[in-house]
mmCIF file of the C-alpha atoms, coordinates in Angstrom:
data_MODEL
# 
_entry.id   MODEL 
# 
loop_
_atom_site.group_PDB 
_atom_site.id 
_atom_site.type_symbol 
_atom_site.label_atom_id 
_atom_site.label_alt_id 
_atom_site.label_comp_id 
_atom_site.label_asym_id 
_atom_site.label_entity_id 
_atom_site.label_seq_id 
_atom_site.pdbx_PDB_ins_code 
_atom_site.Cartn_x 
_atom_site.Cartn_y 
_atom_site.Cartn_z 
_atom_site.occupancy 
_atom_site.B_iso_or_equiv 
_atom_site.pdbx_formal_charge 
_atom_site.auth_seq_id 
_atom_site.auth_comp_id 
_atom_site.auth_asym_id 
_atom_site.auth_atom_id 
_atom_site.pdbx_PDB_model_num 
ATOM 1  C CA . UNK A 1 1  ? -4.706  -14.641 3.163   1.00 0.00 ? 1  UNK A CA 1 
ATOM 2  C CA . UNK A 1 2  ? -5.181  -14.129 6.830   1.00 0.00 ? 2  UNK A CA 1 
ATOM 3  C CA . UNK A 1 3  ? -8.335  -15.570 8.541   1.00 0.00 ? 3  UNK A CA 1 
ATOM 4  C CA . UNK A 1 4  ? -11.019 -12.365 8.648   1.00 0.00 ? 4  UNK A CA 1 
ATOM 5  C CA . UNK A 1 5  ? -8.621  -10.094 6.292   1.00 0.00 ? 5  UNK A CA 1 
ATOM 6  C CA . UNK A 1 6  ? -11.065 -7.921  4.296   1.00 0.00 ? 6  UNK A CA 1 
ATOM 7  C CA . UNK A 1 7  ? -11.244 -8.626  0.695   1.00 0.00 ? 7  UNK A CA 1 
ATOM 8  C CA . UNK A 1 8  ? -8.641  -5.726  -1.551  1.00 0.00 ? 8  UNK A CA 1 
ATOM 9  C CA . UNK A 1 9  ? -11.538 -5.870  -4.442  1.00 0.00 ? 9  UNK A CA 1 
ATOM 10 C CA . UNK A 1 10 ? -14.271 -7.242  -5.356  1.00 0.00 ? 10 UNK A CA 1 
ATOM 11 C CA . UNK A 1 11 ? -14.746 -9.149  -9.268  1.00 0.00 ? 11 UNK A CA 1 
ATOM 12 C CA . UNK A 1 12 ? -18.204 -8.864  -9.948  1.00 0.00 ? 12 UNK A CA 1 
ATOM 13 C CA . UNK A 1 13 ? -19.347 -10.867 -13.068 1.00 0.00 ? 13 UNK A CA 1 
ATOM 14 C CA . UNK A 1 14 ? -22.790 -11.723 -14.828 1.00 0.00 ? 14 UNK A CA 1 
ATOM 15 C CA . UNK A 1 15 ? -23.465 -14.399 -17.010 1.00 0.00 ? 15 UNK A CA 1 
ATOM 16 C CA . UNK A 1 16 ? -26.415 -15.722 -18.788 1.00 0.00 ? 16 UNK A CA 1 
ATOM 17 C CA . UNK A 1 17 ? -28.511 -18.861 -18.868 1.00 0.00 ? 17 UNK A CA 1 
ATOM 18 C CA . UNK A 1 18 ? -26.226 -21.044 -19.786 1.00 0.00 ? 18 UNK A CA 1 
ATOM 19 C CA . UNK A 1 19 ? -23.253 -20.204 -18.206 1.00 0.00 ? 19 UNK A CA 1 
ATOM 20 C CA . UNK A 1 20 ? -21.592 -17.574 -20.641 1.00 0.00 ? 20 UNK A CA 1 
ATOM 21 C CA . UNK A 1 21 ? -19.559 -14.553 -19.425 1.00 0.00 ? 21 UNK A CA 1 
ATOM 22 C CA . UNK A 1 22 ? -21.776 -11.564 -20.307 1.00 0.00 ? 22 UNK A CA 1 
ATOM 23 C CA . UNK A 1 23 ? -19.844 -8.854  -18.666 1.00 0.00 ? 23 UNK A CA 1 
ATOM 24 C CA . UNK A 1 24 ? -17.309 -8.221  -15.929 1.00 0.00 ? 24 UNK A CA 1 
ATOM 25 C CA . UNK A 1 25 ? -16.038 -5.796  -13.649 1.00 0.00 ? 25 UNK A CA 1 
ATOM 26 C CA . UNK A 1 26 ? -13.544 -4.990  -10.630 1.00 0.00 ? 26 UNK A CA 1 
ATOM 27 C CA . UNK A 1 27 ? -15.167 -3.103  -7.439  1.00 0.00 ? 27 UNK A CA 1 
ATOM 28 C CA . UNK A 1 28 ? -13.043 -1.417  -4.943  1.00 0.00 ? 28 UNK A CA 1 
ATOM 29 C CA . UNK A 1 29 ? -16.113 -2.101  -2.067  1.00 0.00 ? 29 UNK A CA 1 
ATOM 30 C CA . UNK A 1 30 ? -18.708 -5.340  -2.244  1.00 0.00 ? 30 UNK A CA 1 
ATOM 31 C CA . UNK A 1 31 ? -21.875 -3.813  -3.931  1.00 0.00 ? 31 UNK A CA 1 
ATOM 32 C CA . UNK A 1 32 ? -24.209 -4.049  -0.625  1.00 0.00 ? 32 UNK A CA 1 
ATOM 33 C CA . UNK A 1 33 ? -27.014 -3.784  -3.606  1.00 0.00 ? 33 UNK A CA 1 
ATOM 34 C CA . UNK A 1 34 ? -28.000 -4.296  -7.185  1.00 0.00 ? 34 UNK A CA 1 
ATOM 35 C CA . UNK A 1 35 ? -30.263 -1.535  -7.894  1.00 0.00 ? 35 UNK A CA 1 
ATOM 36 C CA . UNK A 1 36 ? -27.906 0.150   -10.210 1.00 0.00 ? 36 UNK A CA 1 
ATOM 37 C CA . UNK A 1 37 ? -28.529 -2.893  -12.847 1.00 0.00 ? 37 UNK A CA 1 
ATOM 38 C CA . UNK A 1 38 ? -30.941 -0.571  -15.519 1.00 0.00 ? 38 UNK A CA 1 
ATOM 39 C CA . UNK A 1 39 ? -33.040 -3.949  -16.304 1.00 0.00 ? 39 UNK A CA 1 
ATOM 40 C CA . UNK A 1 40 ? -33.393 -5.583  -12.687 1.00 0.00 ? 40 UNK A CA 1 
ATOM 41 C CA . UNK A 1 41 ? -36.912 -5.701  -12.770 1.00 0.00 ? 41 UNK A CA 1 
ATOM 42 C CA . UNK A 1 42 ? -36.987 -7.057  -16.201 1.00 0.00 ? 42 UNK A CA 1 
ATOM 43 C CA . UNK A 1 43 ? -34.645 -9.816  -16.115 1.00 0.00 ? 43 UNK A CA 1 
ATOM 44 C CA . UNK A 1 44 ? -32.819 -12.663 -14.062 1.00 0.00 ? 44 UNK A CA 1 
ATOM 45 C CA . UNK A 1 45 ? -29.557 -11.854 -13.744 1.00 0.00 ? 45 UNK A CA 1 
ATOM 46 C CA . UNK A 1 46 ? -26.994 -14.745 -12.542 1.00 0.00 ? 46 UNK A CA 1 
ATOM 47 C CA . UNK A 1 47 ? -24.025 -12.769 -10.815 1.00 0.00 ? 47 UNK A CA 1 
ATOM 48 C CA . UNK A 1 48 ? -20.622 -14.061 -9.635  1.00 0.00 ? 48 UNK A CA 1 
ATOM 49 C CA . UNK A 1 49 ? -19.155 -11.518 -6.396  1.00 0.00 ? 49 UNK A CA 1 
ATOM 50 C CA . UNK A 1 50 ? -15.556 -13.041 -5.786  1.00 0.00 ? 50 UNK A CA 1 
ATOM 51 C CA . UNK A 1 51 ? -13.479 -11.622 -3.545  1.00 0.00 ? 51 UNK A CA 1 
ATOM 52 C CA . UNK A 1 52 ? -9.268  -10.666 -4.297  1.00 0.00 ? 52 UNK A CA 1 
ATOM 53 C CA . UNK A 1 53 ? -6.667  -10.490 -1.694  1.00 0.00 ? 53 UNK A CA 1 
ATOM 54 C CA . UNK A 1 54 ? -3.420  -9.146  -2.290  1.00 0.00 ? 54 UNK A CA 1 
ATOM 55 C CA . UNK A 1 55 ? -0.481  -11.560 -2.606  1.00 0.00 ? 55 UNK A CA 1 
ATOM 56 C CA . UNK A 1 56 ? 2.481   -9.495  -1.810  1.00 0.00 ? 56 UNK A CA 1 
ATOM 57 C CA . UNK A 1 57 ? 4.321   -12.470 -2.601  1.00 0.00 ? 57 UNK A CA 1 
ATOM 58 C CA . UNK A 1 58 ? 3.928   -12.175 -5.876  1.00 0.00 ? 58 UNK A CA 1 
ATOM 59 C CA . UNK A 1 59 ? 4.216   -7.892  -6.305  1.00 0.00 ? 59 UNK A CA 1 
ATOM 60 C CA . UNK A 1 60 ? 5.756   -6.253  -9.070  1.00 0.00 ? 60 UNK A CA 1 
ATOM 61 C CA . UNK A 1 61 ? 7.730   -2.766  -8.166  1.00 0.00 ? 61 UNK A CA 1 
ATOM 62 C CA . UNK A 1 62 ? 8.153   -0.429  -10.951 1.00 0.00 ? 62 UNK A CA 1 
ATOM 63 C CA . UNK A 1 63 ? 10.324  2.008   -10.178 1.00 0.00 ? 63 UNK A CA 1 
ATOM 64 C CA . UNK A 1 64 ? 11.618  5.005   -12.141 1.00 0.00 ? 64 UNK A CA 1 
ATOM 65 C CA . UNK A 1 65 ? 8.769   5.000   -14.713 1.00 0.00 ? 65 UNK A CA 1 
ATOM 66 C CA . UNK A 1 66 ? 9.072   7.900   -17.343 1.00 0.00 ? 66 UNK A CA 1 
ATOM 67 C CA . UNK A 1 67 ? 5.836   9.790   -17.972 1.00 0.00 ? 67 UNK A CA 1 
ATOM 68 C CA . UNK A 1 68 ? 5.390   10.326  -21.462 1.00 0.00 ? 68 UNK A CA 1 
ATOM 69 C CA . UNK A 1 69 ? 2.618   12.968  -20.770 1.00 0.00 ? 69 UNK A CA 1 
ATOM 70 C CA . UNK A 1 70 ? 4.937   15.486  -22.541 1.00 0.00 ? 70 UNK A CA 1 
ATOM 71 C CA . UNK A 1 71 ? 5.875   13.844  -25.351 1.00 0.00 ? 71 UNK A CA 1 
ATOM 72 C CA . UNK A 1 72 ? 2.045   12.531  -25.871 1.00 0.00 ? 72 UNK A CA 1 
ATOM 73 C CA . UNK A 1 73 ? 1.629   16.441  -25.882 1.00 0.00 ? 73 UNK A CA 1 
ATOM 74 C CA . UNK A 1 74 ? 4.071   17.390  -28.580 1.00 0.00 ? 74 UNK A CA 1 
ATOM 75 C CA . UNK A 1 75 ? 2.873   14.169  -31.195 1.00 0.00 ? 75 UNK A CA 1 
ATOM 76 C CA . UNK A 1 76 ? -0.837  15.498  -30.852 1.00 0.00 ? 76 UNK A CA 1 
ATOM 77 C CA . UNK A 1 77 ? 0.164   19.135  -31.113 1.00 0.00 ? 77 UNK A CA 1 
ATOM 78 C CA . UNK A 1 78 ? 2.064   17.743  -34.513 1.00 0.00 ? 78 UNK A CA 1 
ATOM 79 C CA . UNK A 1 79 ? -0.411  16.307  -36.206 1.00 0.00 ? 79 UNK A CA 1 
ATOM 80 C CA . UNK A 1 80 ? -3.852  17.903  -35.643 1.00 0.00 ? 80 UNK A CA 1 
ATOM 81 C CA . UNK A 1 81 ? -6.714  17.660  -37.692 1.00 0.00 ? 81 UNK A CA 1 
ATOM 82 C CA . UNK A 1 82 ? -5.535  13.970  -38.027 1.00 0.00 ? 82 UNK A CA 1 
# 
């Protein structure tokens, strides 16, 4: 990570009073608020933002991957009303 490099993603986690993972999520852009939470004004909510850099050290390439969108096709067409 470079000094001032802007954060890939964003894990955004909530856990409860004592310290247990309630639910979790990735973000493509840091939530600049928390309105969107359905029971803010009911509740404390204890919330973990941790930003995630890329390590292109450590990238995987995949090349040549099949899609299997056809075939996928063909096994539901085969057995409908399953």
């Amino acid at each position: 990570m470079q000094v001032g490099e802007t954060p890939y993603a964003w894990a955004l986690e909530e856990f409860d009073s004592k310290g247990n993972l309630i639910w979790s999520s990735m973000m493509l852009t840091r939530p600049k608020e928390l309105s969107w939470f359905r029971d803010l004004p009911n509740k404390k909510h204890n919330i973990l933002l941790t930003p995630l850099y890329k390590d292109e050290s450590k990238e995987e390439r995949l090349d040549g991957v099949k899609s299997y969108k056809e075939s996928t096709k063909r096994l539901v067409d085969a057995n409908t009303g399953l």
